[in-house]
N, C-alpha and C positions, 0 to 999 in steps of 0.2 A: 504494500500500500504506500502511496507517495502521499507527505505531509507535505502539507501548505504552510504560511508564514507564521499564522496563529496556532501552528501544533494540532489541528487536528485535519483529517485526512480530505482530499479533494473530491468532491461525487462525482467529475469528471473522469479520473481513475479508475474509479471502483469498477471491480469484477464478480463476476459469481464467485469465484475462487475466493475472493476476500471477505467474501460472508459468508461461505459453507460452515467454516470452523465456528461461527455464531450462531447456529444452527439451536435453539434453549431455550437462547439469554436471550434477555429485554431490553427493551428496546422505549426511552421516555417520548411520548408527544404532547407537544401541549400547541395551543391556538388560544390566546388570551386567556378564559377562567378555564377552559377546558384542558384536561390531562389524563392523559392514557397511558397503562402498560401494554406494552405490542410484545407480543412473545415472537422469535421469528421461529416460523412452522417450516417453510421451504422455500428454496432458492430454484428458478426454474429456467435453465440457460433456453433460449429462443427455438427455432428450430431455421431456423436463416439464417448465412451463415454472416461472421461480419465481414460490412464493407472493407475495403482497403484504408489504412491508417485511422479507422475505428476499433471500440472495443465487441464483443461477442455480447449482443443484447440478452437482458435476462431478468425477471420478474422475481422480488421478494412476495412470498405471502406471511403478513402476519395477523395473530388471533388480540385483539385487545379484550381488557376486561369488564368496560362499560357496557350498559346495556341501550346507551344512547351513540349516534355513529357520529364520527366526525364530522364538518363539513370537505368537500373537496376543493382544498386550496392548498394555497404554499404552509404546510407547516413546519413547526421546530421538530427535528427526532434525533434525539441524544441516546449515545451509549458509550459506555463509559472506552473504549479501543478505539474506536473510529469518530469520537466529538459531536459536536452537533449538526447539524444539516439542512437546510431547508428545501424540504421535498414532496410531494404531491400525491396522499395516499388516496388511493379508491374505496368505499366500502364495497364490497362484493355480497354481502348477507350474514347471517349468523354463524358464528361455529357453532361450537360443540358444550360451549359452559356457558353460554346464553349474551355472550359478548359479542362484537363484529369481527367478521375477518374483514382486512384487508389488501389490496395489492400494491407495490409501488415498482411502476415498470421503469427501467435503464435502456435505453435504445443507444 
């Protein structure tokens, strides 16, 4: 993972490979009063292959624990490896402990 000026890591970078091993652990988001723990559930590399002097597109899913869903905007999502981030999750539906999952895709 390549670190930026302020010490935490670049979203331009980032690859599936750099979050498989996060694969557990959680993940903070917050948008104003709102705050969620994002468990990440799976890392889903594309099936395209990548372009030339891009990276290999690939989808995060993760399960939060609210039972209310984000909105879909630029949010903050922190963890404690890779800092903070400002990124664009989707909710996709329920999981499984009555929280949202979401996605947030890398192209």
């Amino acid at each position: 993972m390549s670190d930026n000026d302020e010490g935490s890591v670049s979203v331009a970078t980032l690859t599936a490979e750099d979050f498989k091993p996060h694969i557990g652990t959680v993940f903070i988001a917050g948008h104003g009063d709102f705050e969620d723990q994002l468990t990440l559930v799976e890392v889903i590399p594309a099936l395209r292959p990548a372009t030339q002097g891009f990276r290999q597109p690939f989808t995060l899913v993760l399960d939060g624990i609210r039972d209310d869903a984000m909105i879909n905007n630029m949010i903050e999502i922190e963890h404690p490896v890779m800092g903070a981030q400002l990124l664009t999750p989707s909710a996709t539906g329920r999981n499984s402990i009555g929280g949202f999952r979401y996605e947030l895709v890398f192209g």
